[in-house]
C-alpha positions in Angstrom: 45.6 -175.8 -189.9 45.2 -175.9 -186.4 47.0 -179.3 -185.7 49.5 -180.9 -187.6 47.8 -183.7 -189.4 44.3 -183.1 -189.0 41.8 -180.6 -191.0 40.7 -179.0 -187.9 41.8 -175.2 -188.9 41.0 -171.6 -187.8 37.5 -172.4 -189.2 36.6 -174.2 -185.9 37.4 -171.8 -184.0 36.0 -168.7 -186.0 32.5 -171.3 -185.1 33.1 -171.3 -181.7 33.8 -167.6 -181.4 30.8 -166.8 -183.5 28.5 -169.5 -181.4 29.6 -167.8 -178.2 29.0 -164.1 -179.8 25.3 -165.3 -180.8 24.7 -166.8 -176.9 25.8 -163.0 -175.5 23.3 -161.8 -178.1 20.7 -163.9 -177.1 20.7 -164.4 -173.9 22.5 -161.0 -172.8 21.0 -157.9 -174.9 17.7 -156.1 -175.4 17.4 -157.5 -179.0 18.0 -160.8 -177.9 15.3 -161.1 -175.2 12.8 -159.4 -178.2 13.9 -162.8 -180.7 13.3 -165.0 -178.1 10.0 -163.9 -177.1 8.7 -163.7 -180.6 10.5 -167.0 -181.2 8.4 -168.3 -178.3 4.8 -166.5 -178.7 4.6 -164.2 -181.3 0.8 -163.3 -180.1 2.4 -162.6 -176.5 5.3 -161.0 -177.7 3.2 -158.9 -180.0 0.6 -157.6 -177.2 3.6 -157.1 -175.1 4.8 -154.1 -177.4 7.1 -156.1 -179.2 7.1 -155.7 -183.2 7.4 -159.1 -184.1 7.7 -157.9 -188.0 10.6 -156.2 -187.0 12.3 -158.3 -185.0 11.4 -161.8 -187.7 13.0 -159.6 -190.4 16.4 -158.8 -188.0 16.6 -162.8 -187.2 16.2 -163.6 -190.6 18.9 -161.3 -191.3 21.9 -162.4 -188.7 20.8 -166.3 -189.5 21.5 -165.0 -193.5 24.5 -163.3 -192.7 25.7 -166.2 -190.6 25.1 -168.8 -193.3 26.2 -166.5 -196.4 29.4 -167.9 -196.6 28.0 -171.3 -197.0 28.7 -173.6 -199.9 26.2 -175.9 -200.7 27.9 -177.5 -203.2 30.5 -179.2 -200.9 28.0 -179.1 -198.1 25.2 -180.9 -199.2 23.6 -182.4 -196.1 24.6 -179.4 -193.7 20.6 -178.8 -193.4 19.6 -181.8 -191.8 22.7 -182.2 -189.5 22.4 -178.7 -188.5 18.5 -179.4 -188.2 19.9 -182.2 -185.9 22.4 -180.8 -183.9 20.2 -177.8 -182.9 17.2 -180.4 -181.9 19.7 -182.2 -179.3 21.5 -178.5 -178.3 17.9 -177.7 -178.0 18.4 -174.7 -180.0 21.5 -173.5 -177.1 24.2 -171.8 -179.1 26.8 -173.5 -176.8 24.9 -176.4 -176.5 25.4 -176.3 -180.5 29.1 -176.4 -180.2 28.8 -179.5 -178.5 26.9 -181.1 -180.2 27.7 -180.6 -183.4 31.6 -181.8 -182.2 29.5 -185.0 -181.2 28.2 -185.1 -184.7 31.6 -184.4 -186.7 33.1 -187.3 -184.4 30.5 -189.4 -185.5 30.9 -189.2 -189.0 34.3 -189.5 -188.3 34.2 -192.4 -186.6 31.9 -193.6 -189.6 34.1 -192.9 -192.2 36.8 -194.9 -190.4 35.2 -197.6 -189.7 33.9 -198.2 -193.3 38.1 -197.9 -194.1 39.0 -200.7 -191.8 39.6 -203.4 -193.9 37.6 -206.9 -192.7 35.2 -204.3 -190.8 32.0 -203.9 -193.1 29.8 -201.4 -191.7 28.6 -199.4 -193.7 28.7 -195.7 -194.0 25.2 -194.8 -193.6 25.1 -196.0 -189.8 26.8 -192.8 -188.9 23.3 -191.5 -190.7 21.1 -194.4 -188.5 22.9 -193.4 -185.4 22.2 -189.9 -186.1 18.4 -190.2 -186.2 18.4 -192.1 -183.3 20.0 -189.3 -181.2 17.3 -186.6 -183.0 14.7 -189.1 -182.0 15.5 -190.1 -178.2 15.7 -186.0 -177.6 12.8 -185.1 -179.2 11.3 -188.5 -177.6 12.6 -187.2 -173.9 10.7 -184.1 -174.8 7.3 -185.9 -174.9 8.2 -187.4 -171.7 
């Protein structure tokens, strides 16, 4: 534990750490500049030189090795607020770490509220409030 009281722990910033790692790879190597031209025209990328076969199979195995350690049995929704938080980062690994602090506070906040007694809100707003975050990015996107 990170901070007396709380259940923010060394697991945060392992996150952070490996967020930041996965921006240098990204946005400051060779291999990272091949994933995000397949990941933005594979045809392009393809008649550029690039072997997109290759380089899906190498994606698919750093996003596995990232999520290995995952428990879906605890976690059950971490799909659609990771699905979430990387639609409002939009798909930035340190936009991700703020966002996805924006989403933990929410449910937070959620989870309190629901505890406050003579409050009745319900604990699915945190889920309603959610969506409408996903939906005014990928709205402002249209527009």
């Amino acid at each position: 534990t990170i901070v007396k009281g709380t259940r923010l722990h060394a697991g945060f910033v392992l996150a952070v750490l490996v967020a930041i790692g996965i921006w240098i790879l990204l946005y400051k190597t060779p291999l990272g500049y091949r994933i995000r031209a397949v990941g933005s025209n594979d045809s392009a990328a393809r008649m550029s030189g690039i072997n997109s076969k290759r380089v899906f199979v190498t994606a698919f195995f750093i996003s596995g090795a990232l999520a290995g350690r995952l428990d879906l049995q605890k976690n059950s929704g971490v799909g659609s607020a990771g699905l979430g938080i990387a639609i409002l980062a939009n798909a930035n690994p340190i936009g991700i770490i703020f966002a996805s602090i924006l989403f933990g506070a929410l449910g937070v906040m959620g989870n309190l509220m629901g505890r406050m007694p003579g409050v009745n809100v319900p604990s699915s707003i945190v889920d309603l409030m959610q969506g409408f975050v996903m939906l005014f990015v990928i709205v402002s996107y249209f527009f």
